[in-house]
Structures are given as structure tokens and as C-alpha cells.
N, C-alpha and C positions, 0 to 999 in steps of 0.2 A: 368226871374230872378227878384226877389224882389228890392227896392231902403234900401239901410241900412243906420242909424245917426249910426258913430261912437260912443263908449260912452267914452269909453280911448285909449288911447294910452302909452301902456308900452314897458320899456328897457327891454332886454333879457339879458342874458350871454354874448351873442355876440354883438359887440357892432356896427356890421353889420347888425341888424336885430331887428322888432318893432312889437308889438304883436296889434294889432286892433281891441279892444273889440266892438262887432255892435249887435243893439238890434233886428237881428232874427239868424235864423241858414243859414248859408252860404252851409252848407255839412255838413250830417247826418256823414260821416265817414271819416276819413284824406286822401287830395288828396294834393300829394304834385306837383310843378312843377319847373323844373330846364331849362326851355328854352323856350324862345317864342313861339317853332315849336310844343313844345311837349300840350304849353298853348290853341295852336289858338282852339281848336273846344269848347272851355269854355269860355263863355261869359268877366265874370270875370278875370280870371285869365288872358286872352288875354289884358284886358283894363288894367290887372295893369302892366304885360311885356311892355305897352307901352309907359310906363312914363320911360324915361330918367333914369338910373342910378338902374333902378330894375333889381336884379339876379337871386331872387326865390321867389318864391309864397308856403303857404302850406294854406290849406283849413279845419277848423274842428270844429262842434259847432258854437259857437256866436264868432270866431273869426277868422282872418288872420293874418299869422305872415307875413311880407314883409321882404326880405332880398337884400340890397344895393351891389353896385359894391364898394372896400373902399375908391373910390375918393368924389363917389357923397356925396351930401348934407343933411342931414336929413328932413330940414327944408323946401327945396321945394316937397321932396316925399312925406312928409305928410300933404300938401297941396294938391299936387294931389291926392293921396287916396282916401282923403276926397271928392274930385270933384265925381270919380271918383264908390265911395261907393253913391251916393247921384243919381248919373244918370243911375246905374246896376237897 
């Protein structure tokens, strides 16, 4: 799996969830994931279930949207993202 630079980070509708524009393609076609168990055999998707406070991963194009538990933080998820997009 490739190492991705974030390029943005945008709000969504939901104001549980953060859209992570990255300069290659992540997945040719939408893979969504609603659990850690369902994440583990994806690289990615496993490294981002494993930051604290993530509840869904979707996969499509030059992006990831991240979706939050509504307690956690914005602002440490997407520092680890970022770790986390930079070490994939």
C-alpha cells in the first residue's frame, strides 16, 4: 500500500464525519467499513479503526471519508490520520 500527503481536509453533512482528500488513489471503487473486524484484512482501513474514537472508514478515489464516535475529538483524529496516511 502506497504512503498518501493529505491535500485537505473537508466537513461533510455530517458533522461526524471528515472527507481526506490524498494525492493517489486509495480504491479504484467504494469500500466502505463499519467495524474493525470487518476492516482487519485491509491494511488501511485496519490502521485507521485503530485510532481511538473512529467508527467508519469508506474508501473511493483520492479520498477517505473518516467517521467519529460523537464523543471523540476532531482534532486528535485528524492528526492521527495524518500519521497514519503518511506510514500506509
Amino acid at each position: 500500500m502506497p504512503k498518501f500527503n493529505i491535500l485537505q481536509v473537508q466537513a461533510t453533512p455530517n458533522p461526524n464525519a471528515r472527507k481526506f482528500v490524498v494525492d493517489g488513489v486509495v480504491s479504484q471503487s467504494p469500500v466502505s467499513f463499519f467495524t474493525a473486524e470487518a476492516a482487519a484484512g485491509h491494511p488501511l482501513a485496519a490502521a485507521l479503526f485503530a485510532i481511538d474514537g473512529v467508527s467508519n472508514v469508506l474508501l473511493l478515489g483520492d479520498f477517505v471519508t473518516v467517521g467519529k464516535r460523537p464523543e471523540a475529538r476532531w482534532p486528535a483524529i485528524v492528526a492521527a490520520v495524518r500519521k497514519v496516511m503518511r506510514k500506509i
